[in-house]
C-alpha positions in Angstrom: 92.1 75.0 108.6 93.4 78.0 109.7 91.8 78.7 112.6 92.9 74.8 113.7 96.6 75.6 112.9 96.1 79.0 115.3 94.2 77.2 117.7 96.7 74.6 118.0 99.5 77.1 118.8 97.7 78.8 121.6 98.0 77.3 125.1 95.3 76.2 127.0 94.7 79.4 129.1 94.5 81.3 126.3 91.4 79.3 124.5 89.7 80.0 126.8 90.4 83.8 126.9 90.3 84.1 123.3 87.9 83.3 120.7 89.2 82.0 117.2 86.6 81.7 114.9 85.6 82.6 111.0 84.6 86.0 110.0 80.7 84.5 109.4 80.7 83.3 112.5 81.2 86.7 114.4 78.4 88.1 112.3 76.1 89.6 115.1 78.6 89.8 118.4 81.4 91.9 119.0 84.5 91.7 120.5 87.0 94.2 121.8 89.7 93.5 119.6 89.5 91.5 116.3 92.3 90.2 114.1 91.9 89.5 110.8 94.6 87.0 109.5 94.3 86.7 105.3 95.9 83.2 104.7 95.8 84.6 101.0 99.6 83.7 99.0 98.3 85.2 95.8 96.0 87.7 94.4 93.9 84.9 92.7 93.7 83.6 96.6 92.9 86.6 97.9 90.1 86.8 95.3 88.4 83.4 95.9 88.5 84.5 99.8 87.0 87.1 99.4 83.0 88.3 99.3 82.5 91.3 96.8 79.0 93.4 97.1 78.7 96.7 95.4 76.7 99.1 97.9 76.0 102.5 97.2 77.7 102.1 94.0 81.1 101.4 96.0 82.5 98.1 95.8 82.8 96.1 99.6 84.4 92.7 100.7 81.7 92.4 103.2 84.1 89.7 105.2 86.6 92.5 105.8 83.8 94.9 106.3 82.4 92.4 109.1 85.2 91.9 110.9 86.0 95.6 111.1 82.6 96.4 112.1 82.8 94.1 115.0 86.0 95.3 116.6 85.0 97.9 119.8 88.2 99.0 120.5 90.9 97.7 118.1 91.0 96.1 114.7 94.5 94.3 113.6 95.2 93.2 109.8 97.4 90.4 109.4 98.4 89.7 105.7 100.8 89.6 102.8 101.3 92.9 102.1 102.4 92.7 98.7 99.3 90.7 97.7 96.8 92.6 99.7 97.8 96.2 98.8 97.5 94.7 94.7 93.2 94.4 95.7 91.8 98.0 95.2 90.1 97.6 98.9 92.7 96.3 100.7 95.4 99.2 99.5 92.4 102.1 100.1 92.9 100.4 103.6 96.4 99.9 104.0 96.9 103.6 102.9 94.2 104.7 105.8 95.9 103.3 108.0 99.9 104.3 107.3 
């Protein structure tokens, strides 16, 4: 749905410039520059969106960690901040990055 709704606003030109796609689907390739949009409106949202692992005793959204992982030269976050910096990982990543 969301990727519609952003695919829908882009021009022609520019679809074929720019890939839109879900997180699982970029598992494997990599692209220059990834932006991750979080469509989340409230914690419970951002929750259900998300895909929690513990790894080496840390606990990892491995959809976040996927599209990080897959950004060569630049990785943009685009989100509520007030709900994403109320999820432990998101606000350890919000505060690396201010």
């Amino acid at each position: 749905m969301q990727c519609n709704a952003i695919l829908n606003s882009m021009s022609a030109e520019d679809r074929e410039l720019i890939t839109v796609d879900t997180v699982e689907r970029f598992q494997g390739s990599e692209r220059d520059i990834i932006i991750f949009s979080v469509s989340a409106n409230s914690i419970y949202m951002l929750d259900l969106l998300a895909n929690y692992k513990l790894i080496d005793g840390i606990n990892v959204d491995r959809k976040l960690n996927v599209a990080i992982t897959r950004a060569k030269k630049k990785f943009i976050l685009l989100g509520n901040y007030d709900i994403l910096s109320q999820n432990p990982i998101y606000n350890h990543l919000i505060n690396q990055l201010d």
